[in-house]
C-alpha positions as CSV (number, residue, x, y, z in Angstrom):
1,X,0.0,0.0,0.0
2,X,1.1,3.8,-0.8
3,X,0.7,5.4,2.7
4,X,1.8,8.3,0.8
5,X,-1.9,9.0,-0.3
6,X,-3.0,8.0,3.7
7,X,-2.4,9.8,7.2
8,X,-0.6,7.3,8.7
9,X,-1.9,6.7,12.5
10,X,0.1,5.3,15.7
11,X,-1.3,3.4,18.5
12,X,0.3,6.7,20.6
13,X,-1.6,8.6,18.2
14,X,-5.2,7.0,19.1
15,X,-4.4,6.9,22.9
16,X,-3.7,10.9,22.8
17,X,-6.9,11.2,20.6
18,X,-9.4,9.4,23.1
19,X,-7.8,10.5,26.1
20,X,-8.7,14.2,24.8
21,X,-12.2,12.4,23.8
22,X,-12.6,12.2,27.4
23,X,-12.5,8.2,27.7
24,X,-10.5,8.3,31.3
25,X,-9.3,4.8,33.2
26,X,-11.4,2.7,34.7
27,X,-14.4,3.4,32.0
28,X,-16.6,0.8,30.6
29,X,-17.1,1.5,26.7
30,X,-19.0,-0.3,23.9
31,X,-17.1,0.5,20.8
32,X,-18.0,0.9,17.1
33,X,-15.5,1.3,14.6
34,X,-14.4,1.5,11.5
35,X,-10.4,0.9,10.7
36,X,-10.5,1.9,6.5
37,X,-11.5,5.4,8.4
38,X,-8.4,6.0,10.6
39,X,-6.2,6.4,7.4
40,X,-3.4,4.2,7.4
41,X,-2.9,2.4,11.0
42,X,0.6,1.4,11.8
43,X,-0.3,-2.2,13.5
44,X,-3.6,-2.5,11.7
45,X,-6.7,-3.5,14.0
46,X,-4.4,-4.7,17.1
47,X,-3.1,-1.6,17.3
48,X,-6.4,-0.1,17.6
49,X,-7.3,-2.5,20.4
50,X,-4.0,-2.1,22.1
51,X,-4.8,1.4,22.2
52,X,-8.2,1.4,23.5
53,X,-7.1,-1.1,26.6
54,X,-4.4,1.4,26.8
55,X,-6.4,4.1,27.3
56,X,-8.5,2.8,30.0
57,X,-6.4,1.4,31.6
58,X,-6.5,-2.6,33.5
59,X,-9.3,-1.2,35.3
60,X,-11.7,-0.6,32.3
61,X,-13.4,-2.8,30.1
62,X,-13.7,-2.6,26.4
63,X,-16.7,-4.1,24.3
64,X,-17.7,-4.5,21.0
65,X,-20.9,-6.1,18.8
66,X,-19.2,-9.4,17.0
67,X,-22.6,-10.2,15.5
68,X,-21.7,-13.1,12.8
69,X,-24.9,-12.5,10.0
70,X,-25.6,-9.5,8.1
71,X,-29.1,-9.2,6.3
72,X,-32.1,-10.6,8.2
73,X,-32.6,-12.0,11.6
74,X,-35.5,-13.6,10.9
75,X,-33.3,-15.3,7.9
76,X,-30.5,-16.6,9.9
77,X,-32.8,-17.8,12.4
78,X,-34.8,-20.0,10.7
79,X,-31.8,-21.4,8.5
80,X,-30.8,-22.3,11.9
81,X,-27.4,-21.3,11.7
82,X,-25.3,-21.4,14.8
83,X,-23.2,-19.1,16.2
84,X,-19.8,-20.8,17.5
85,X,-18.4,-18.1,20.5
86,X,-14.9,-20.0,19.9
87,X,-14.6,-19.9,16.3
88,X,-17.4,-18.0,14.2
89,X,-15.8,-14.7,12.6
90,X,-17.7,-11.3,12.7
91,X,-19.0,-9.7,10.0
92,X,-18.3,-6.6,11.7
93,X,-14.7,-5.9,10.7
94,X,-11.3,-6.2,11.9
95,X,-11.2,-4.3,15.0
96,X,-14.2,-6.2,16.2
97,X,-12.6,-9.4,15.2
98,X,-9.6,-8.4,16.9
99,X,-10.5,-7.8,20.3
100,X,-13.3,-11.0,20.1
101,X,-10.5,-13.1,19.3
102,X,-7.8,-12.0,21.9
103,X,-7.7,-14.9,24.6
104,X,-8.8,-13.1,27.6
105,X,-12.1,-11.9,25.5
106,X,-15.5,-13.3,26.7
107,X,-18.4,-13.3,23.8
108,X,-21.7,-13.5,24.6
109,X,-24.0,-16.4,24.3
110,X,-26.4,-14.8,21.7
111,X,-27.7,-16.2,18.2
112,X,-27.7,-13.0,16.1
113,X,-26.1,-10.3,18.6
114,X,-23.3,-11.5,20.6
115,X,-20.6,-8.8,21.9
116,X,-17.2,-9.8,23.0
117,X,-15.9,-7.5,26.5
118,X,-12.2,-7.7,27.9
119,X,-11.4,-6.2,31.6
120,X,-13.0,-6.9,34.8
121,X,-16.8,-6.4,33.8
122,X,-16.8,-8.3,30.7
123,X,-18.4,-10.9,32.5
124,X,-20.5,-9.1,33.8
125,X,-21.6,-7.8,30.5
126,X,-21.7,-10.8,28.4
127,X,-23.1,-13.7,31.0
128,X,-26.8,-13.3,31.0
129,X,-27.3,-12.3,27.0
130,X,-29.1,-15.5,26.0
131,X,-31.4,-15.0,29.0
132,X,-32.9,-11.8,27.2
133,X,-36.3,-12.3,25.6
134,X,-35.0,-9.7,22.8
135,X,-32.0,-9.2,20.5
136,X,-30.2,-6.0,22.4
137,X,-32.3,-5.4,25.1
138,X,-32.9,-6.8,28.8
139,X,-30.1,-8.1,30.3
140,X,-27.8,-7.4,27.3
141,X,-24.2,-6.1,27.1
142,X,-26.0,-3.3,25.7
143,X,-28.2,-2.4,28.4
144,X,-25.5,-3.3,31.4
145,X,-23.2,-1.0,29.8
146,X,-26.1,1.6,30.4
147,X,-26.2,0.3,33.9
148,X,-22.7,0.2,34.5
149,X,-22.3,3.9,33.6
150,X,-20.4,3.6,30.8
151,X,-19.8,5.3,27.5
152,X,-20.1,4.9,23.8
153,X,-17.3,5.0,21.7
154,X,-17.9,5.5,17.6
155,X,-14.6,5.3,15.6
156,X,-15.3,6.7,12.2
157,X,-18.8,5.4,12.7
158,X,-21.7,7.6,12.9
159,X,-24.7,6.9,15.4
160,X,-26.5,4.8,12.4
161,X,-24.9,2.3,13.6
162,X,-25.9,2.8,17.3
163,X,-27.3,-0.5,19.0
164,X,-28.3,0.9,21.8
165,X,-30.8,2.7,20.7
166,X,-32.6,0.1,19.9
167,X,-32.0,-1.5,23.3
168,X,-33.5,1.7,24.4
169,X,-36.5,1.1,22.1
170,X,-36.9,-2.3,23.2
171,X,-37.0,-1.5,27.1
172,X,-39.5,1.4,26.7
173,X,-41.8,0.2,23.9
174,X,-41.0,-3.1,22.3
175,X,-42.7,-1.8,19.0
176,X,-40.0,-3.0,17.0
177,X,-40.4,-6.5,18.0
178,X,-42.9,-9.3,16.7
179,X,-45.0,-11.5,18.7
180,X,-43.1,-14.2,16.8
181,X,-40.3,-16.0,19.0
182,X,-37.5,-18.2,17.1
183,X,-34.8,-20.2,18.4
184,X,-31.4,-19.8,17.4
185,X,-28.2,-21.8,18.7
186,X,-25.0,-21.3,20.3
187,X,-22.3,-23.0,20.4
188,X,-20.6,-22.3,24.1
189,X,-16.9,-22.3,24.9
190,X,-17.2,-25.7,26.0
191,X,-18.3,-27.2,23.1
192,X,-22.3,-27.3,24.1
193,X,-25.6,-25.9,22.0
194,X,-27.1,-23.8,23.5
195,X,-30.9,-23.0,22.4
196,X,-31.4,-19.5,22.7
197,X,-35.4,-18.2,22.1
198,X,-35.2,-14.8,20.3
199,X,-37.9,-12.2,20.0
200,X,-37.3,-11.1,16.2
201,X,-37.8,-7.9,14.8
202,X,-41.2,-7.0,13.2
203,X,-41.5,-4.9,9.9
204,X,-40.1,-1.2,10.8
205,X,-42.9,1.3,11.3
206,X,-41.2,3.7,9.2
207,X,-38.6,3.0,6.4
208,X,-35.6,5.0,8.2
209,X,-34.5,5.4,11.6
210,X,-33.5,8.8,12.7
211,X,-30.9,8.2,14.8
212,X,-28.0,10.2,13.1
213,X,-30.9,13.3,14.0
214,X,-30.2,12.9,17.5
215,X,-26.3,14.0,17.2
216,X,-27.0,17.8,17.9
217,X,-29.5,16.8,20.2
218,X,-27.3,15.2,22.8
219,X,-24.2,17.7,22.0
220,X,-26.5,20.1,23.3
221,X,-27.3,18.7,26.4
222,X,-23.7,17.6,27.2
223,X,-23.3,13.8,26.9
224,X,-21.5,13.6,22.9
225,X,-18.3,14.9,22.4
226,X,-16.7,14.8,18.7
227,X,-13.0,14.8,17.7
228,X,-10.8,13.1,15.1
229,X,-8.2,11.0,15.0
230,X,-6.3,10.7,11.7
231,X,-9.0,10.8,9.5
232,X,-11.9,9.1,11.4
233,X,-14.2,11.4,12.7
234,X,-14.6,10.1,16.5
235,X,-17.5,10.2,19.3
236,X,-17.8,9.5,22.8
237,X,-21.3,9.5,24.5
238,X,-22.9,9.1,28.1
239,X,-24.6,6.0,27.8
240,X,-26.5,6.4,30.6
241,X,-27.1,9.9,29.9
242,X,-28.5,9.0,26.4
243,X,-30.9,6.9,28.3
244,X,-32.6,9.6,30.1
245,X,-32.7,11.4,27.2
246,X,-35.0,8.6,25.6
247,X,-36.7,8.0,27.7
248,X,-37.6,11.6,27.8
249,X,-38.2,12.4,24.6
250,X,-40.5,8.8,24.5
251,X,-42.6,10.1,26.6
252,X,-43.6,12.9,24.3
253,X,-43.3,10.7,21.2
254,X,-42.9,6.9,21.0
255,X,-41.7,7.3,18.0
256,X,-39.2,9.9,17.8
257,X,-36.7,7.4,16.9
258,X,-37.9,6.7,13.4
259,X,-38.6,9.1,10.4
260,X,-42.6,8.6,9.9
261,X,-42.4,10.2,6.7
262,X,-40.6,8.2,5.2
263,X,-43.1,5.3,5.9
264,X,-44.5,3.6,2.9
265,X,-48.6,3.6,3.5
266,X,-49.8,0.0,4.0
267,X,-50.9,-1.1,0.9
268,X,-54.9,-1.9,1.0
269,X,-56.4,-5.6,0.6
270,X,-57.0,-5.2,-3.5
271,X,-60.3,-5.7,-4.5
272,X,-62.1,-6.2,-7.6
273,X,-61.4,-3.2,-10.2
274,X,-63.7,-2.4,-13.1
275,X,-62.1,-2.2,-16.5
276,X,-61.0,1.2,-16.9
277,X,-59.0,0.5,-13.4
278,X,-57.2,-2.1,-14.6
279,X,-56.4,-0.1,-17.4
280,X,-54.4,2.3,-15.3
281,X,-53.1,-0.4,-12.9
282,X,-51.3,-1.9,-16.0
283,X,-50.2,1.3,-17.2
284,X,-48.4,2.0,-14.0
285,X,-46.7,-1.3,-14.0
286,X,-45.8,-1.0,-17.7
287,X,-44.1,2.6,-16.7
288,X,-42.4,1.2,-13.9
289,X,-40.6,-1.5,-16.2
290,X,-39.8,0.7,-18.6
291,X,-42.4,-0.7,-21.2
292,X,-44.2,1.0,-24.3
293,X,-47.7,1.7,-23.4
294,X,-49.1,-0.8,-25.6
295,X,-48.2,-3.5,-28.0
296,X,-48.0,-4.1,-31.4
297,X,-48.1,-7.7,-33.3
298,X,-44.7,-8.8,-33.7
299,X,-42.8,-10.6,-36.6
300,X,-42.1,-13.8,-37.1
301,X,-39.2,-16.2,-38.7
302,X,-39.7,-19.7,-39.0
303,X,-36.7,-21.5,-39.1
304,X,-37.1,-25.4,-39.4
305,X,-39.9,-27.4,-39.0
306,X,-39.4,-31.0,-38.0
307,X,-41.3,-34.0,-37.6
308,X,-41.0,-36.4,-34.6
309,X,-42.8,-39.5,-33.5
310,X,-44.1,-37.5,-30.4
311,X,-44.5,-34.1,-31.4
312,X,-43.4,-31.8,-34.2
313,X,-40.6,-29.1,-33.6
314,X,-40.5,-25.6,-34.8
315,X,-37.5,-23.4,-34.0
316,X,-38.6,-19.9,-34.4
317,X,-37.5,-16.7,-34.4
318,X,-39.8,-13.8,-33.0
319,X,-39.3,-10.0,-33.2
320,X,-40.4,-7.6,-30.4
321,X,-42.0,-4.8,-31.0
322,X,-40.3,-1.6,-30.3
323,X,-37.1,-3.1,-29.9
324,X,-36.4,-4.3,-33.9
325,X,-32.8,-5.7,-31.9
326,X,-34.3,-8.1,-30.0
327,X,-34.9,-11.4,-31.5
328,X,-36.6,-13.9,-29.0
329,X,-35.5,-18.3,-30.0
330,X,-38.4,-20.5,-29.4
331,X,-39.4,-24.2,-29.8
332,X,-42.7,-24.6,-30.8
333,X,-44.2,-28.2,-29.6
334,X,-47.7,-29.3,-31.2
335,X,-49.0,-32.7,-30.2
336,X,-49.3,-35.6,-33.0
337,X,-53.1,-36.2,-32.4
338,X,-53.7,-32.2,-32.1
339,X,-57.2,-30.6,-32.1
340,X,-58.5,-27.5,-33.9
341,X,-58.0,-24.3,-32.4
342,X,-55.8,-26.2,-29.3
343,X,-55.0,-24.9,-26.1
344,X,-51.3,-23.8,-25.8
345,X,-49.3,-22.5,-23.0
346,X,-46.2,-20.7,-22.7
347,X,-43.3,-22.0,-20.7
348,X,-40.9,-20.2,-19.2
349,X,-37.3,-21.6,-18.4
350,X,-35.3,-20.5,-15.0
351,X,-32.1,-18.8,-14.4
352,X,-29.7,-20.3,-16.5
353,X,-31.4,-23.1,-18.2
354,X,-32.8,-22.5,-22.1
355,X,-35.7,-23.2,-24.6
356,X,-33.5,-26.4,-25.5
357,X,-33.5,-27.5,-22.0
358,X,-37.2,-27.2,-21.5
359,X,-38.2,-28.9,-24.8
360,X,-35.5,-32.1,-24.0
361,X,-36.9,-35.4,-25.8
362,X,-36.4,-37.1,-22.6
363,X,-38.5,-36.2,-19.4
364,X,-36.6,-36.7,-16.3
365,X,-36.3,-35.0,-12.9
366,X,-32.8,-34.7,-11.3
367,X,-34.0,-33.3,-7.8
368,X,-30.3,-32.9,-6.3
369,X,-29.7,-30.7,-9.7
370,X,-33.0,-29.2,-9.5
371,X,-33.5,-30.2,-12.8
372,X,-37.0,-30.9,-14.8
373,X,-36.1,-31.9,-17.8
374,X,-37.9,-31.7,-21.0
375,X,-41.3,-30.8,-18.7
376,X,-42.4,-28.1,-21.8
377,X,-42.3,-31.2,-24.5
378,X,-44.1,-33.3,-21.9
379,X,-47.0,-30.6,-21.4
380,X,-47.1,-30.7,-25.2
381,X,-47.2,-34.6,-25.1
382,X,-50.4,-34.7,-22.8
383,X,-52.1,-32.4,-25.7
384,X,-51.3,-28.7,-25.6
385,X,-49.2,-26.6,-27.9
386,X,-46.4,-25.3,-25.8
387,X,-43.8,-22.5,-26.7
388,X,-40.7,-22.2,-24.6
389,X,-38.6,-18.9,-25.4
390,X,-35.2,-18.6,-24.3
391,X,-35.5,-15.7,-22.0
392,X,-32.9,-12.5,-22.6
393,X,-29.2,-13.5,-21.7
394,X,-30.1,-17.2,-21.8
395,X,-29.6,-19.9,-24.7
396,X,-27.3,-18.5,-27.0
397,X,-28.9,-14.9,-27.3
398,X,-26.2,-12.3,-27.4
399,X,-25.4,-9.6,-25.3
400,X,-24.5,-9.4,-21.8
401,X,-24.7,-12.1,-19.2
402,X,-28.2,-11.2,-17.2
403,X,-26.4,-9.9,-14.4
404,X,-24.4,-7.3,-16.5
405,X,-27.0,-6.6,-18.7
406,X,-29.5,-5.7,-15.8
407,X,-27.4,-2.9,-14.3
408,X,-26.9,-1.3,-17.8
409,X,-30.6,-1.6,-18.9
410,X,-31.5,0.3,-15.4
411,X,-29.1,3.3,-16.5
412,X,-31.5,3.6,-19.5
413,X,-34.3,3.9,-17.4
414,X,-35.8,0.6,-18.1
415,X,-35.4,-2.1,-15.8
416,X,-34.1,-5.7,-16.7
417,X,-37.6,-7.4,-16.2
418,X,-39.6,-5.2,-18.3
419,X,-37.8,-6.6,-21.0
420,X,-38.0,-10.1,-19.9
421,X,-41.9,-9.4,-19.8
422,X,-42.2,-7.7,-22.9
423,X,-40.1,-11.1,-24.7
424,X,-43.2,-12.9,-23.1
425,X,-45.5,-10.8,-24.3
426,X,-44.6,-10.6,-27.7
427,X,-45.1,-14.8,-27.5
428,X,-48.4,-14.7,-26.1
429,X,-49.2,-12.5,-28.9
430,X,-47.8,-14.7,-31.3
431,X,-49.4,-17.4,-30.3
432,X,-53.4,-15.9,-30.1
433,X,-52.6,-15.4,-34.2
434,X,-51.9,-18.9,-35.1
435,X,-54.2,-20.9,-36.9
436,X,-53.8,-24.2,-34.9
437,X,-54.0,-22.2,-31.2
438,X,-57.2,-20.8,-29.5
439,X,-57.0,-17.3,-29.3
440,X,-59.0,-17.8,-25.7
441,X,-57.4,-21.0,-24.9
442,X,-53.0,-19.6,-23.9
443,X,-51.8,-20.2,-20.3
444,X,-48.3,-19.6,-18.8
445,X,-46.2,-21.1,-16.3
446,X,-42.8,-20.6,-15.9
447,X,-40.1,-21.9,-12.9
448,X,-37.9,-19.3,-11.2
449,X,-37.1,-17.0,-13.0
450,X,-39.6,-17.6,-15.1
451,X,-42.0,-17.5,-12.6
452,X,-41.9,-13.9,-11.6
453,X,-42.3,-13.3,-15.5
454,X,-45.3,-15.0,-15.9
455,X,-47.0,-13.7,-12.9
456,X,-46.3,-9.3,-14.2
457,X,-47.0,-11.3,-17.5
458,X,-50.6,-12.0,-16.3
459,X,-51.0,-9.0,-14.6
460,X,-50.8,-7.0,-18.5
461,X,-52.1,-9.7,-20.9
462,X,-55.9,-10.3,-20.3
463,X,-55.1,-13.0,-22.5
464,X,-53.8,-14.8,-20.3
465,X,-56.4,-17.4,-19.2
466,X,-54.3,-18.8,-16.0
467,X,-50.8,-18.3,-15.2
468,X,-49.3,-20.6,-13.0
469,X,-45.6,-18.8,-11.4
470,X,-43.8,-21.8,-9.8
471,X,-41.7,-20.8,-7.4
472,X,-41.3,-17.5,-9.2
473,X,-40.7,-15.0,-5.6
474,X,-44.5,-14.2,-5.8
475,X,-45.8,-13.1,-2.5
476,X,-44.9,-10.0,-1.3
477,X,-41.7,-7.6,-1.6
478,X,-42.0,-5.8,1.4
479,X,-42.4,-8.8,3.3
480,X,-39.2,-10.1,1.2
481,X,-37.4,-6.7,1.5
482,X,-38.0,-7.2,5.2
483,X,-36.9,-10.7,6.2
484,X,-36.0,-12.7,3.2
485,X,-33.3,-13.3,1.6
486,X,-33.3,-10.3,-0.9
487,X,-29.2,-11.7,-2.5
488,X,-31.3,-14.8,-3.6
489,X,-32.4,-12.7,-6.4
490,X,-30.5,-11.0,-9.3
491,X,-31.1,-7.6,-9.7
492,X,-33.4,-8.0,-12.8
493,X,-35.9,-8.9,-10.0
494,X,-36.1,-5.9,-8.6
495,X,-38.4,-3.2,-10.3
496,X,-37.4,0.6,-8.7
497,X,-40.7,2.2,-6.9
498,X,-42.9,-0.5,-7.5
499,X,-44.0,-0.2,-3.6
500,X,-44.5,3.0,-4.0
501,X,-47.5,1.9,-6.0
502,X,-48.4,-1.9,-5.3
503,X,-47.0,-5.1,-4.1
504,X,-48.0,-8.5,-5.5
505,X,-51.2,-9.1,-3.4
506,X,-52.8,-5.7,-4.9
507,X,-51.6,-6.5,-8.4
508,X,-53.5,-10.0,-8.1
509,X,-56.3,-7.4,-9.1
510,X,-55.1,-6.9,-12.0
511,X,-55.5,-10.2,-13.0
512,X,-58.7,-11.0,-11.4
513,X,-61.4,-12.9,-12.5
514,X,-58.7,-14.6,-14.9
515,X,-57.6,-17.7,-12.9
516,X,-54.5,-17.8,-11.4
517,X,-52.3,-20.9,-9.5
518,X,-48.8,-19.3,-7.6
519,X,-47.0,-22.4,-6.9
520,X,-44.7,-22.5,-3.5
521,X,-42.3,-24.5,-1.7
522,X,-42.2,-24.8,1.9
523,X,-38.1,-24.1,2.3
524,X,-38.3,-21.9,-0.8
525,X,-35.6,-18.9,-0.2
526,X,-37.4,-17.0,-3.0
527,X,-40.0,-15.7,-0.8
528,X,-40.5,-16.1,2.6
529,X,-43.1,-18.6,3.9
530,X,-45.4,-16.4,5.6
531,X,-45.6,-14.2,2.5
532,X,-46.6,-16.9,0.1
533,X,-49.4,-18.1,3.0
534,X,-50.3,-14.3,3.2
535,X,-50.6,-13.8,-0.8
536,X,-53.2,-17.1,-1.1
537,X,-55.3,-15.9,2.2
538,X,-55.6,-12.1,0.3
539,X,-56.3,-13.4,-2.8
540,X,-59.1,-16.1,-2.0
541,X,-60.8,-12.5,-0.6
542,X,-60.4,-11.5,-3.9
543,X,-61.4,-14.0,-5.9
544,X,-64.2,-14.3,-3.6
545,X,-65.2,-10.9,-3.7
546,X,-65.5,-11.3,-7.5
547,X,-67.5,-14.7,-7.7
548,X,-65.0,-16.9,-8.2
549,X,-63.1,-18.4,-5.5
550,X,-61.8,-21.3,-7.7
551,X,-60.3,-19.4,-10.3
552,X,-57.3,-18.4,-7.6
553,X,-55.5,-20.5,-5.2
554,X,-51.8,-20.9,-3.7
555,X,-50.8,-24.4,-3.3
556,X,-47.5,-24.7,-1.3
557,X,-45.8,-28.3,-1.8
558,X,-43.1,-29.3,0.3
559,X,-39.8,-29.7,-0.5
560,X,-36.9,-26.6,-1.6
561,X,-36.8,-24.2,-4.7
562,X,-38.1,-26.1,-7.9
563,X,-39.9,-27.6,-10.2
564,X,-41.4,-31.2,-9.5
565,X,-43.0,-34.1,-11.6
566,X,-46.2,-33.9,-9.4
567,X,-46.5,-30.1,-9.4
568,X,-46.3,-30.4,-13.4
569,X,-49.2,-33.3,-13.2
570,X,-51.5,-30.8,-10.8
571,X,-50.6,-27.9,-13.4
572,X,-51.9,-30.4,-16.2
573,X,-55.0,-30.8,-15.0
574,X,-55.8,-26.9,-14.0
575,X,-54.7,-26.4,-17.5
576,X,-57.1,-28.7,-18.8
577,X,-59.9,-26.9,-16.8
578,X,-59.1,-23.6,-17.4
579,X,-58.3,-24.2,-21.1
């Protein structure tokens, strides 16, 4: 490294700076830091731990958060993941992992939150942590600091990152937390699990917090002082003091801790809409994936056309409209013994899989691969015309990999699954003009990745006669955004403002009275659980509401993420109803 370009930092150096901080021997400090801020630290992350020890002396205790997860609680939790104390690294960075790793450390015995404390009251500190019916609060390392008198220390950190103010929350309101408990486990220093019940975190009232806010607010009153030390800016605070200050200001507003306008209105149970209001529902959706406002009939290239003792294959080309560089690759599959004006359904392919791979000769399911193979060609076997597409990115179309070609397509203003959509779209299209196809008789299904395509893809093609999304993350984004596992999914799943306008449950109305199957998994990381559960309770209300009750329904099979011979056999036969 060129520590030419850096302020180079001592331990001396970080001594001087918190002694003129204020932080004295003997003190008890819960630390937050940052080591990137310092500048260049000769020593590195022991130095900066040799310093603080330094500075308050054998006396005074040092803590810090060595929390092993990042993303949701509620995630880790039910993956059941265990903390070791002896071994599991911190997410939190390298100061944190150096003092939780010195031998005379203590960590605490806590599933999602466990601190690590050296001097005489890290035992004090750490002991009772898995006895707390919450993350951070009760008899927490965060709260006994409060009780101990002791300070908190941010090292190029700002008070986002401040803990206890949500210990603070969760002593004097709780509204943070859920009514839902989950058990998480702890491996102890002697080898043991440890089961500890957690009260999790609920969704957040209000989309930021507003801690940072309460910087000026506590300089005023005397318990913050700032200072630097190379180039982290640096804070010490009166922990206890801070606490009286809460609980202050809570009394005048429960909620001073979190920016209400910046809360997103709960979205209300959808209900039936009349025409015209689907109209505008589907123009809003259309605008938020970057689409044209409406569609025109695409071209078409037929490539080969060839005869087989099952079905007969046609490799197509389709143009898109509006986009005369986008060429979409399908494989047409029309039964032997087929009917006049037949029911055909689109199929969708997943994340890197192709048309090729859905229209296999052979059907076979590989469950360790999550693999379905063929499952389009079957559909078309048991007497539908099926169309599979290789989605954008996928099976041999050029251009960027999906990943790349998502972040470009959002600098244009037009996010990755509009186009996806519109690809899917321009088949359906297709297929209501051919002669051997029922204009009234198309369905889609898709797994994955195709899933999320066919359920927006039913939400703006009344055409559409049931969709069936398998696996697809339908459910609810908020609920995802909240405590699922958001890195599951690439960013061409993620369309900018959408819950500014809907979530998945209100655009079920856009689809509504058109019947509609959303296939989940019980241990499906798409979506989480309770959302899926949520999204068929909502839209039997729907349904309902409308007259028909049947036409909608969320069947969740057991099992992980994909696509099984029996869920293909109960799509067969809804398809066979509906069509």
């Amino acid at each position: 490294m060129n520590h030419q370009t850096h302020t180079v930092v001592t331990k001396d150096d970080i001594v001087k700076g918190l002694r003129e901080l204020g932080l004295q021997e003997g003190d008890v400090v819960l630390a937050h830091t940052s080591l990137s801020r310092f500048g260049y630290v000769e020593g590195g992350a022991e130095a900066v731990v040799d310093a603080l020890l330094e500075a308050v002396g054998p006396s005074g205790t040092v803590c810090m958060p060595t929390a092993s997860y990042a993303g949701s609680q509620n995630v880790w939790l039910r993956n059941m993941a265990k903390l070791d104390v002896r071994q599991s690294p911190s997410c939190l960075g390298a100061i944190n992992n150096a003092l939780m790793n010195r031998p005379e450390a203590i960590r605490s015995l806590h599933p999602t939150h466990p601190c690590s404390a050296i001097g005489p009251h890290a035992e004090f500190l750490t002991k009772d942590h898995h006895y707390s019916p919450s993350s951070v609060g009760g008899p927490s390392p965060f709260m006994r600091n409060i009780e101990l008198g002791g300070k908190l220390l941010f090292l190029g950190m700002n008070l986002a990152c401040n803990t206890t103010f949500h210990a603070i929350e969760e002593h004097l309101t709780g509204y943070r937390l859920a009514d839902e408990t989950q058990v998480g486990e702890v491996v102890d220093y002697d080898g043991n699990i440890i089961k500890v019940p957690v009260r999790v975190y609920a969704p957040s009232p209000a989309t930021r917090n507003r801690f940072v806010e309460q910087e000026g607010h506590l300089a005023e009153r005397g318990l913050l002082i700032k200072g630097k030390i190379g180039d982290a800016d640096v804070m010490l605070i009166d922990a206890k003091g801070m606490y009286e200050y809460c609980v202050e200001r809570a009394q005048e507003d429960e909620f001073f801790l979190l920016d209400m306008s910046a809360k997103i209105p709960e979205p209300e149970p959808p209900h039936p809409l009349s025409p015209d209001e689907q109209h505008q529902m589907r123009l809003k959706l259309r605008e938020l994936m970057g689409m044209e406002a409406e569609d025109s009939h695409p071209g078409v290239i037929l490539c080969s056309r060839e005869e087989h003792d099952d079905v007969t294959i046609e490799d197509l080309r389709i143009c898109v409209p509006h986009q005369p560089d986008e060429m979409v690759p399908v494989l047409v599959a029309i039964p032997r013994d087929i009917q006049a004006l037949a029911p055909a359904i689109v199929c969708l392919h997943g994340s890197g899989r192709s048309r090729e791979f859905v229209m296999e000769r052979e059907y076979n399911y590989q469950p360790a691969d999550v693999r379905l193979h063929g499952w389009g060609r079957e559909l078309a076997r048991r007497g539908f015309v099926t169309i599979a597409p290789s989605q954008r990115s996928y099976g041999g179309r050029l251009g960027l990999s999906m990943l790349e070609r998502a972040k470009v397509d959002q600098i244009y203003g037009r996010p990755a699954m509009g186009g996806l959509v519109e690809d899917c779209l321009a088949v359906v299209d297709y297929l209501t003009r051919r002669p051997d196809v029922g204009a009234d008789r198309i369905g889609c299904t898709g797994f994955s990745l195709g899933g999320i395509v066919t359920f927006y893809a039913a939400c703006l093609e009344e055409r559409i006669r049931l969709s069936v999304p398998v696996c697809g993350g339908v459910g609810s984004l908020a609920a995802l955004a909240d405590h699922g596992q958001t890195g599951f999914h690439s960013t061409y799943f993620y369309i900018p403002n959408i819950l500014l306008h809907f979530d998945h449950p209100q655009l079920l109305a856009a689809i509504c009275p058109r019947a509609c199957k959303v296939i989940g998994a019980v241990e499906d990381v798409g979506m989480p659980l309770d959302a899926v559960e949520d999204l068929g309770r909502i839209g039997k209300q729907l349904y309902t509401e409308a007259g028909c009750p049947d036409s909608f329904d969320v069947p969740i099979y057991p099992g992980k993420h994909d696509l099984t011979p029996q869920m293909l056999d109960d799509m067969t036969e809804w398809f066979r109803e509906a069509l």
